[in-house]
C-alpha positions as CSV (number, residue, x, y, z in Angstrom):
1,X,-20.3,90.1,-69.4
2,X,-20.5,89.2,-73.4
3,X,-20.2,85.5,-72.2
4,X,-22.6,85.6,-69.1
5,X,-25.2,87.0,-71.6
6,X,-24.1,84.4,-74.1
7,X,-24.7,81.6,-71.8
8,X,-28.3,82.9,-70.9
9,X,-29.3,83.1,-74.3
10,X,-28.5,79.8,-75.0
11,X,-30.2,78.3,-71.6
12,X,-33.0,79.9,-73.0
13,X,-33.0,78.7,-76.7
14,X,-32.7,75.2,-74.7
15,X,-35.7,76.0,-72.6
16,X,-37.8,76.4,-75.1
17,X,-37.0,73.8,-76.9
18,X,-37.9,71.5,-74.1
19,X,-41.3,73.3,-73.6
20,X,-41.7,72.5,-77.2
21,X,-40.4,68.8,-77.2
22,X,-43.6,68.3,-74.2
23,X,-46.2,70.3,-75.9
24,X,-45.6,67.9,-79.1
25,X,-45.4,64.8,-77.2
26,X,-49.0,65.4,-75.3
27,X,-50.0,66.5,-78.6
28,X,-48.9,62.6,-79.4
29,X,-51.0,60.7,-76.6
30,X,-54.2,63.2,-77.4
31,X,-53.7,62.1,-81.2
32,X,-53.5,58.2,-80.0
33,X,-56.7,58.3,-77.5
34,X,-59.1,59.8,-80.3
35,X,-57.8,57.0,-82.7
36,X,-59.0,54.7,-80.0
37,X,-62.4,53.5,-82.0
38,X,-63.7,52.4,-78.6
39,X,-64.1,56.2,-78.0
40,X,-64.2,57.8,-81.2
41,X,-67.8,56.2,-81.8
42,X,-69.2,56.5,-78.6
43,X,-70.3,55.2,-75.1
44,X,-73.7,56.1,-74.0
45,X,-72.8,55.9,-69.8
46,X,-76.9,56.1,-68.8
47,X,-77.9,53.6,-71.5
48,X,-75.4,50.9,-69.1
49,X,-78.1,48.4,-67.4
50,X,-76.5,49.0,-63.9
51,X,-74.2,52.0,-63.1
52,X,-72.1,50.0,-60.4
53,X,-71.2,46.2,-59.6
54,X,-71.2,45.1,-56.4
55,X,-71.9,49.0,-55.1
56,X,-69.0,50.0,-57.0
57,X,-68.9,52.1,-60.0
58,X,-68.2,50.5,-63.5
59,X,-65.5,51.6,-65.3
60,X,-64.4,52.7,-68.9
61,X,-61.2,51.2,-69.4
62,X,-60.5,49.0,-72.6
63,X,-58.1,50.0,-74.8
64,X,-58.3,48.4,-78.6
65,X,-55.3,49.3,-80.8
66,X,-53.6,47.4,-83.4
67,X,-55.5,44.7,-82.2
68,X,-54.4,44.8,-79.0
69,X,-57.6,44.2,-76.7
70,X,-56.5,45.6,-72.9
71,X,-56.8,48.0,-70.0
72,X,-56.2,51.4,-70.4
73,X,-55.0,51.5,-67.0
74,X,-52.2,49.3,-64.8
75,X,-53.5,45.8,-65.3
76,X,-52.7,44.0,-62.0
77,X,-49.9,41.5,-61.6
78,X,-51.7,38.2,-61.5
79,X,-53.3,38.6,-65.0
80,X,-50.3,40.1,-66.4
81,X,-50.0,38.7,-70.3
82,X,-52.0,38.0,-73.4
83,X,-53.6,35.5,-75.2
84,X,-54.8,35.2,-79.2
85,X,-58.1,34.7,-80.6
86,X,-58.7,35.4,-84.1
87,X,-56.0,37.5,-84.7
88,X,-56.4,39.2,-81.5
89,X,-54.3,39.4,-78.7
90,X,-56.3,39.7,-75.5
91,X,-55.1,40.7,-72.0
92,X,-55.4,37.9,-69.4
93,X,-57.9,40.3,-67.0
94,X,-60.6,39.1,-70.1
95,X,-62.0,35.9,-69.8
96,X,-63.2,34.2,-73.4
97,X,-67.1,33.1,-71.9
98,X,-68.6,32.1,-75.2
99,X,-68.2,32.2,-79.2
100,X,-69.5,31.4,-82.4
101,X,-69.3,32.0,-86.3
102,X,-71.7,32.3,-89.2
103,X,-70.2,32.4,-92.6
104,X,-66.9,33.6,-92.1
105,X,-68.2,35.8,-89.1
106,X,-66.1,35.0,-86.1
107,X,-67.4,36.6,-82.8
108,X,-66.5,36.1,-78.7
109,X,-68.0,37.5,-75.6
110,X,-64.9,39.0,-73.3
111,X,-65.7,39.4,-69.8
112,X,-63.5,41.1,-67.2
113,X,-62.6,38.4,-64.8
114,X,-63.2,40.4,-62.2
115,X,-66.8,39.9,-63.2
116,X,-67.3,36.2,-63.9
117,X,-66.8,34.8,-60.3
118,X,-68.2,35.1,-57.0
119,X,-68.0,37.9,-54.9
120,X,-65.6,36.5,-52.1
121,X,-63.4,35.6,-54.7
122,X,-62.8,38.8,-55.9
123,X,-59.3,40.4,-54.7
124,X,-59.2,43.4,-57.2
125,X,-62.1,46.2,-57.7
126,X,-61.5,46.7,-61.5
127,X,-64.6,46.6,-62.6
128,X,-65.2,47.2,-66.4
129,X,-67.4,46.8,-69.8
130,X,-68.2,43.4,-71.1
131,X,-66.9,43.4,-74.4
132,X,-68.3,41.8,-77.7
133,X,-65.0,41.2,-80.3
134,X,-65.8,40.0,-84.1
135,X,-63.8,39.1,-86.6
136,X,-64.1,38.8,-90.3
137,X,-61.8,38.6,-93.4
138,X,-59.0,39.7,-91.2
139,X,-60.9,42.7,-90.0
140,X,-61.5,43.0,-86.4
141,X,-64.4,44.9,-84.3
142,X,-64.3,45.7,-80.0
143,X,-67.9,46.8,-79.0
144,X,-67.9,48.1,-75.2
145,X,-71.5,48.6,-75.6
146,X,-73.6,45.5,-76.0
147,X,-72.7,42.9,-73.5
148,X,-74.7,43.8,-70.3
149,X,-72.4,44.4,-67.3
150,X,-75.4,43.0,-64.8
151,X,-74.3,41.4,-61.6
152,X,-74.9,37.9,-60.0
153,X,-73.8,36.1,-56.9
154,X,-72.5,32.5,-58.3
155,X,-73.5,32.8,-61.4
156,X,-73.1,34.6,-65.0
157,X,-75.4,37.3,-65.8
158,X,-75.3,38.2,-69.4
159,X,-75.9,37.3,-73.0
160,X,-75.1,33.6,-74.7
161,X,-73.6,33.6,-77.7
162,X,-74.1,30.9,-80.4
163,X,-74.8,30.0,-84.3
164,X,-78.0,31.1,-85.1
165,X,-80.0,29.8,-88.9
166,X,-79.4,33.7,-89.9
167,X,-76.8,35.1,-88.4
168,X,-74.8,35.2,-84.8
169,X,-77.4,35.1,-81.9
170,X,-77.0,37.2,-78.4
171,X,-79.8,36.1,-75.9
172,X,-80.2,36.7,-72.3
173,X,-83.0,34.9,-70.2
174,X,-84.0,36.5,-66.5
175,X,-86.2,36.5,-64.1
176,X,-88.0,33.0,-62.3
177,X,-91.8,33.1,-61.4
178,X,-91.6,35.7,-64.5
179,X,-89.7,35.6,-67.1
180,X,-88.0,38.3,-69.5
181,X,-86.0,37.2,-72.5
182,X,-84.8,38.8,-75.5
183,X,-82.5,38.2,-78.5
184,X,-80.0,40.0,-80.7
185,X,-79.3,38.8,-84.2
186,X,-75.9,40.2,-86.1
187,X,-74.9,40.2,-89.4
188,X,-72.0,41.8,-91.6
189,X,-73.6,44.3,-94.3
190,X,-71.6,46.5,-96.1
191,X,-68.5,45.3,-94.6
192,X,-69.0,46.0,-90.9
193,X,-71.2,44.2,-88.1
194,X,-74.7,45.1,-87.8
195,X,-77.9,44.7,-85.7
196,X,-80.5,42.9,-87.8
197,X,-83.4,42.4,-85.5
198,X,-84.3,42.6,-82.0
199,X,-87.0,40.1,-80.2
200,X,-88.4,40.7,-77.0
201,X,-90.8,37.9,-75.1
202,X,-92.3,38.2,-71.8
203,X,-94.5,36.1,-69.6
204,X,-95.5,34.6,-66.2
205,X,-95.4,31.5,-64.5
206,X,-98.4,30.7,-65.5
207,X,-98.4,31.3,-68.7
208,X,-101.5,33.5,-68.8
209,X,-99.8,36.6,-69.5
210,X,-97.6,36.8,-72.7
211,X,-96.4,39.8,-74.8
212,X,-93.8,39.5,-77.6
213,X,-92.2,42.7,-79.4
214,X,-90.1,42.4,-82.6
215,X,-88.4,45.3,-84.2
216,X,-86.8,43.7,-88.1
217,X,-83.6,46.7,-89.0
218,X,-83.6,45.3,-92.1
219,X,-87.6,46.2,-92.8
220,X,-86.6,49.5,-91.7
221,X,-83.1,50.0,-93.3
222,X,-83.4,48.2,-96.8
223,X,-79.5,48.2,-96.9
224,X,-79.7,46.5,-93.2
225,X,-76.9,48.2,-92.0
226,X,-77.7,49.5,-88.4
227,X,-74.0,49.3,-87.0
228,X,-73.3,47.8,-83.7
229,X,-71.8,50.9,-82.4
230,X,-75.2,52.6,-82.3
231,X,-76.6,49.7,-80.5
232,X,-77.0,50.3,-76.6
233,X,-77.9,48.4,-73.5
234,X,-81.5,49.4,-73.0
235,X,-82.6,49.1,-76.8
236,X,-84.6,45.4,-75.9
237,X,-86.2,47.9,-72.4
238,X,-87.2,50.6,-74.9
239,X,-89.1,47.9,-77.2
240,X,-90.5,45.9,-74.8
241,X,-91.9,49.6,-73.6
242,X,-93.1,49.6,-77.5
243,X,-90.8,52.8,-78.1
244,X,-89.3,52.6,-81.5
245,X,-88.2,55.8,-82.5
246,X,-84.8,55.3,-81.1
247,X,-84.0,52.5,-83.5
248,X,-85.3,54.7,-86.5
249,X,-83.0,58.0,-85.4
């Protein structure tokens, strides 16, 4: 009887240890996701310029850690594998559509390739944030919340990226008969990225109607540091609609 009761105990003692061992390992993964910076700063899901891509929803799914630019999910087989840019190594399912550098400022547009062809061609429904990497003095930056994630049947449908006189230059062109164009301009200040002005210009076909908007960070912020992170899709919307009082928050 003295043994049967023995036994128990000790199945017990072992049970709980177990219970423990899972408790501390969730505790783990929970630690890890909040480390995540991609989600420890943010993402604004109703300030995304469409909610779906090709009538499906767009997901949140990159995962940046030690580096490491991928899906936070299975990545399908045919875009198993990495490749390095800068120091970063970058899942195959992101296409490299652009970069450029200003003084030591290294910066790439990463596009899901699930979003840079046409529609026929597509095989997988992953559909994810564009993503803006930078890179400077061996520190590296993943913004989920600047590229837009607009659609287009044969052709790209987002920001260029290229070497600007004062800094690194984002600037999207769209429209035909009327045209709507804007244009980001980043900088490093106090060690991290950061939006330094924001110009808007709009006009028609025949040229009669023309309206420009210009909002300078730096005229507001005298350090100049407005961060990327707190940049979102619909800032150029907002100031083209002549509301500034989100960029001053």
């Amino acid at each position: 009887m003295r043994r049967k009761v023995f036994y128990f105990l000790l199945f017990t003692l072992f049970a709980v240890n177990c219970m423990a061992c899972n408790l501390s390992a969730d505790t783990t993964k929970t630690s890890k996701k909040v480390d995540n910076p991609l989600i420890e700063d943010g993402y604004d899901v109703d300030a995304d310029t469409v909610m779906g891509y090709y009538g499906k929803p767009i997901q949140h799914l990159t995962s940046f850690t030690n580096n490491t630019i991928t899906l936070n999910c299975p990545t399908p087989n045919r875009w198993k594998g990495f490749y390095t840019w800068k120091g970063f190594k970058i899942s195959n399912f992101y296409v490299k559509t652009g970069e450029a550098s200003f003084k030591g400022m290294n910066a790439a547009i990463l596009s899901p390739t699930t979003m840079t062809t046409s529609i026929d061609s597509i095989t997988d429904s992953i559909f994810t944030d564009r993503l803006l990497a930078i890179e400077y003095k061996g520190r590296r930056w993943v913004y989920s919340n600047v590229i837009r994630n607009t659609e287009a049947d044969t052709m790209l449908s987002f920001e260029e990226i290229r070497t600007g006189k004062e800094g690194i230059e984002l600037s999207y062109v769209g429209g035909q008969g009327y045209k709507y164009d804007y244009q980001l301009l980043i900088n490093m200040s106090d060690g991290q990225p950061c939006l330094t002005n924001i110009y808007v210009d709009e006009y028609n076909s025949t040229a009669k109607y023309q309206a420009t908007h210009q909002f300078d960070f730096t005229a507001f912020d005298d350090e100049g540091d407005f961060s990327l992170y707190r940049y979102r899709r619909h800032f150029p919307m907002l100031l083209r609609m002549g509301n500034y009082e989100v960029f001053c928050e």
